[in-house]
N, C-alpha and C positions, 0 to 999 in steps of 0.2 A: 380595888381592882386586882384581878388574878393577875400571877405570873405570868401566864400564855396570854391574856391579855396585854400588856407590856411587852411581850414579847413580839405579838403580831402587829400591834399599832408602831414601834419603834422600828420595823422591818419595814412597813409602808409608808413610814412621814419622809423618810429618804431618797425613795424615788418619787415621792410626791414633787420633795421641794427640788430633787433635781430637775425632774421634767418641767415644772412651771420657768424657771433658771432658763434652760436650753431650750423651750418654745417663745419666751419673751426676748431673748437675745437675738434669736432668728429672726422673729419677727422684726428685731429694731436695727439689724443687718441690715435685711431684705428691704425694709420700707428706708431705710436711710440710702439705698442704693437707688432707688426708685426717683426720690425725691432729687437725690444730688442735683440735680443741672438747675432747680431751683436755689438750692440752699448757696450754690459758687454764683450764678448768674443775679441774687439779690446780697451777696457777701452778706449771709448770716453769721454773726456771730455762735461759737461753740456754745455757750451760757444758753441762749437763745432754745436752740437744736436739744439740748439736755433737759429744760424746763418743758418744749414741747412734749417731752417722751414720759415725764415725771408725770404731768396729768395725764395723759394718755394711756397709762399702766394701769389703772386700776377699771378700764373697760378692756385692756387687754385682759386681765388676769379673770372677769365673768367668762370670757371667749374661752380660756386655754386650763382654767382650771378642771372645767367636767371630762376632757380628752386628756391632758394629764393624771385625775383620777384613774381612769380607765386602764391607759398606758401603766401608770404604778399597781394597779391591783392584779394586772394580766402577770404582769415580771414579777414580786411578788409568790403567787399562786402557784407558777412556773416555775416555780423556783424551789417549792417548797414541795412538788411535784416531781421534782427533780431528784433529789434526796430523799425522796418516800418518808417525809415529814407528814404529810396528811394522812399518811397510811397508818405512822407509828401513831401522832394523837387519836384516830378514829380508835385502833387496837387498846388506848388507857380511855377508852372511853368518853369520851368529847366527840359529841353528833355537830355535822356540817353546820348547823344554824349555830351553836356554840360558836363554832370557828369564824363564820360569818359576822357575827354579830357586833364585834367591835368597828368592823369595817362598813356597816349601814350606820352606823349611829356617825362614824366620823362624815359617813355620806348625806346624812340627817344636816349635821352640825354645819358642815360646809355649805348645804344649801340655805339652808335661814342664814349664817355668814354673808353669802350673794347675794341674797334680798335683802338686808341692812343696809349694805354695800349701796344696792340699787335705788334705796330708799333718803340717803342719805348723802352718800360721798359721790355717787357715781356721775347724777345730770349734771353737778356742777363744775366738777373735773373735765366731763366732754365738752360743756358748751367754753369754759378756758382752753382746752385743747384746741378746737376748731378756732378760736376769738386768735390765739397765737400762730396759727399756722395761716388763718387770711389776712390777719393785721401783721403782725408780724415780723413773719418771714415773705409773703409774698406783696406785700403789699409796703414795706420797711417801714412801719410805723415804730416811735420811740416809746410808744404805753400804748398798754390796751384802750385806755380811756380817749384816743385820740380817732379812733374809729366811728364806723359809721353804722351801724343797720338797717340793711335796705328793705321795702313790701313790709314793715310793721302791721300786725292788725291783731285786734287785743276785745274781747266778748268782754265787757265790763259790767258794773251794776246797771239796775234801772234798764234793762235792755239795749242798753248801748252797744255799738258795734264799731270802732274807731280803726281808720286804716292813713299809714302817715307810708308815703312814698323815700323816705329817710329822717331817721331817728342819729342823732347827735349826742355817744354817751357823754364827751367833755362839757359840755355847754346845754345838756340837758334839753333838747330843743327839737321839735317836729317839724316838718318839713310835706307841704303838700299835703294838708289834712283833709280827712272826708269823715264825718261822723253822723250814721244811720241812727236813728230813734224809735224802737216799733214800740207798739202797744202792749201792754202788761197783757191783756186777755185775749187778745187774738195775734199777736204777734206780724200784724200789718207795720206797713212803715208807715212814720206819722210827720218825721220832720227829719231834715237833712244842713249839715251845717260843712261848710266847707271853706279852709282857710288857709290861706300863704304859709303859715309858721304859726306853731306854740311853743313858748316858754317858759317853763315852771320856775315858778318865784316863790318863796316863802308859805311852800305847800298850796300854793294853786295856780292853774296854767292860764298863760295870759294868752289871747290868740291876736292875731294882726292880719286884715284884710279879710273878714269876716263874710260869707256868704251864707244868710240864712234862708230856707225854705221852710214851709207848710206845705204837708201832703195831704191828701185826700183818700179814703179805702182803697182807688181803684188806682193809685199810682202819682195820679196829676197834681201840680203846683198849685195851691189853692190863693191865690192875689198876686201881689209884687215879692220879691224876694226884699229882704232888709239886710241894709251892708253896713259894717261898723268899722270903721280903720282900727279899731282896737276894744276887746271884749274879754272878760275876765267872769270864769267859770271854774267852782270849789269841785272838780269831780274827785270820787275818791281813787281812781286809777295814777300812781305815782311811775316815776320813771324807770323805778325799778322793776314793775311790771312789764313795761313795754320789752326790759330784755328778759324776761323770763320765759315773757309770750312769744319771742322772735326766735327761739330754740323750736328746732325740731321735735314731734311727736318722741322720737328714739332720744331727746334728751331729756324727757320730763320721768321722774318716778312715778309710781302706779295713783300716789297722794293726787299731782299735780296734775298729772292726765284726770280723773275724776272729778276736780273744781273744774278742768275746761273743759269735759264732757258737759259739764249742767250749764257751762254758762252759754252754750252751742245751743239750748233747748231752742224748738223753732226753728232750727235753720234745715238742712238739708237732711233727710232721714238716712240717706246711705252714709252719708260720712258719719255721722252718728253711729252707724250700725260699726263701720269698720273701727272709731276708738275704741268701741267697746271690746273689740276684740282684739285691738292694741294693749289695752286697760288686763284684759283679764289673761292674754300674756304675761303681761309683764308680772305677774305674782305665779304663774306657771313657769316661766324658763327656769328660775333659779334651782328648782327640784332637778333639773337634768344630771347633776352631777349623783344623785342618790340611784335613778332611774338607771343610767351606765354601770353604775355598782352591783345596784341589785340586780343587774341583767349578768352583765362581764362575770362577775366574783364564782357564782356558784357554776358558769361554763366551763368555767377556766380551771376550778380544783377538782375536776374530775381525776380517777386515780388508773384509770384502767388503761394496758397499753397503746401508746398511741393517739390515747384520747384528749390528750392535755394540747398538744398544737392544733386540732381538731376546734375541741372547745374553745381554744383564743381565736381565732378565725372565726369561728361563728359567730361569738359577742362580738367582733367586729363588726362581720355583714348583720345581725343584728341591731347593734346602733347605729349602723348607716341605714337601714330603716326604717328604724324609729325619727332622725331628722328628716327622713321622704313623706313618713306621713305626716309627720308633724306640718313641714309644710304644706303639704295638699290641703290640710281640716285648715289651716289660714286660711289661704285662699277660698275655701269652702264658706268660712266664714266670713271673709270681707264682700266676697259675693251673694251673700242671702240666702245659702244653700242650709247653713248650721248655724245653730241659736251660738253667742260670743261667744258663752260659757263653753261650751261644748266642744267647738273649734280650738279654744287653746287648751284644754284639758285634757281632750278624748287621748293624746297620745300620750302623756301620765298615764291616765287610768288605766288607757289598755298593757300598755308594758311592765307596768307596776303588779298586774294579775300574771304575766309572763314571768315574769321574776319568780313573785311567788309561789310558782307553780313550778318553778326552775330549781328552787330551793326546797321543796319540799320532795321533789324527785332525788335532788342528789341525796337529802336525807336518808 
């Protein structure tokens, strides 16, 4: 690594990591003042409140790192604009994308960083953050494990469609089961089982108060229904599943969202259309932080008078554009207007050619 490289990346990891510091603090001010009349009206304990904020940080830090980028590479740039530092490197010969270029790569680096993050540490952090702030704090439970979750419903093997009106993490146990059977090749419903409570025991669920049906193509009950005060079935859906599946679309990584996009096959085509362009998101946001870079970086080191607070103001109103379209092509997409791919991409690609065409001008 060059000198001036060390030089420039060392000049920008410091207002990286202060901005990240003073955007996570504010935020955990701000939301702490918000929540208070909860936190005194349920006497949360401090430990409690600290734990919440501990998983909670690492979905703040996808939120506040790409705007903190931005913020450190403006001040930075401006700074360096200030002291006719870009003037002198430009005059020993070092062209703008030189100068540039350690600061894309750490904006490269950052983004795969965020998709690991997303892939990895992130869903499981929010659904414990959300599990402590309902259980909790609002709710005073003494474990997570003593909670409840409510509307269950879980796409399993063999076309099973299983929906339990509350799931029991302590005690492992469903509550108000309804479990749909369609057909492998047409995806008609073929049988419907529905029961008081299941149990999982020694890896398999025992159900109690058993209501079975047979369906017909067109809907209808095909004889008597059969009832069994107690019925014992090997499915391979485990309990761990049920809270995987009880996490919001926004908790699952791009991996998890894809196994319940296919296991969704046959069911509704819009809601299909829209994970997929939840799915193809979620591998597109984490580039925002390279996208702000390559936009802000080369506005901002312009050298001519008067142009440098100019250029920070524009990368500003610039990436406040870049989130307007961004979400417009969602919605475009969740609507059937634009194929997934396209909706969560287009505003990548298209900013990504603005950049580079930003970079090549200041050259």
């Amino acid at each position: 690594m060059r000198v001036i490289d060390r030089y420039l990346i060392k000049g920008f990891l410091g207002p990286l990591i202060f901005c990240v510091l003073l955007f996570t603090t504010l935020f955990v001010v701000v939301d702490s003042f918000n929540n208070l009349d909860e936190y005194l009206k349920y006497n949360v304990p401090v430990n409690i409140i600290l734990t919440y904020y501990l998983y909670l940080s690492p979905t703040l830090l996808v939120q506040i790192v790409p705007v903190s980028a931005l913020v450190a590479i403006l001040f930075l740039l401006g700074n360096l604009n200030k002291h006719n530092e870009i003037i002198a490197f430009k005059a020993s010969g070092i062209s703008s994308f030189q100068l540039l270029s350690p600061y894309l790569f750490i904006g490269l680096l950052i983004s795969f960083s965020i998709f690991l993050l997303s892939e990895t540490v992130i869903p499981d952090a929010m659904v414990t953050s959300r599990a402590i702030f309902d259980g909790l704090i609002l709710k005073g439970k003494k474990s997570l494990n003593e909670r409840a979750i409510k509307n269950v419903t879980l796409y399993g093997e063999g076309n099973r469609m299983i929906y339990a009106r509350e799931y029991e993490i302590l005690s492992r146990s469903l509550h108000d089961v309804i479990i749909l059977e369609n057909d492998a090749n047409t995806q008609i419903l073929k049988s419907k089982l529905i029961a008081k409570k299941a149990q999982y025991d020694a890896g398999r669920w025992i159900f109690h108060d058993v209501m079975t049906y047979k369906v017909d193509r067109r809907g209808e009950i095909l004889g008597e229904p059969l009832y069994a005060e107690k019925l014992t079935l090997e499915l391979t859906e485990k309990p761990e599943d049920f809270i995987k599946e009880a996490s919001q679309v926004e908790f699952m990584s791009a991996r998890q969202l894809k196994v319940y996009i296919e296991n969704l096959k046959g069911t509704s085509k819009k809601l299909i259309r829209r994970l997929w362009v939840d799915f193809h998101y979620k591998i597109a946001f984490p580039f925002v932080s390279f996208i702000v870079m390559l936009i802000g970086a080369p506005l901002a080191m312009r050298t001519e008078r008067g142009s440098a607070m100019l250029g920070i103001g524009t990368s500003l109103i610039v990436v406040i554009l870049y989130y307007g379209i961004d979400s417009v092509c969602l919605a475009l997409g969740k609507g059937g207007y634009l194929p997934p791919f396209v909706a969560a991409w287009f505003s990548n690609i298209c900013f990504s050619i603005v950049g580079i065409y930003l970079i090549r001008k200041t050259a």
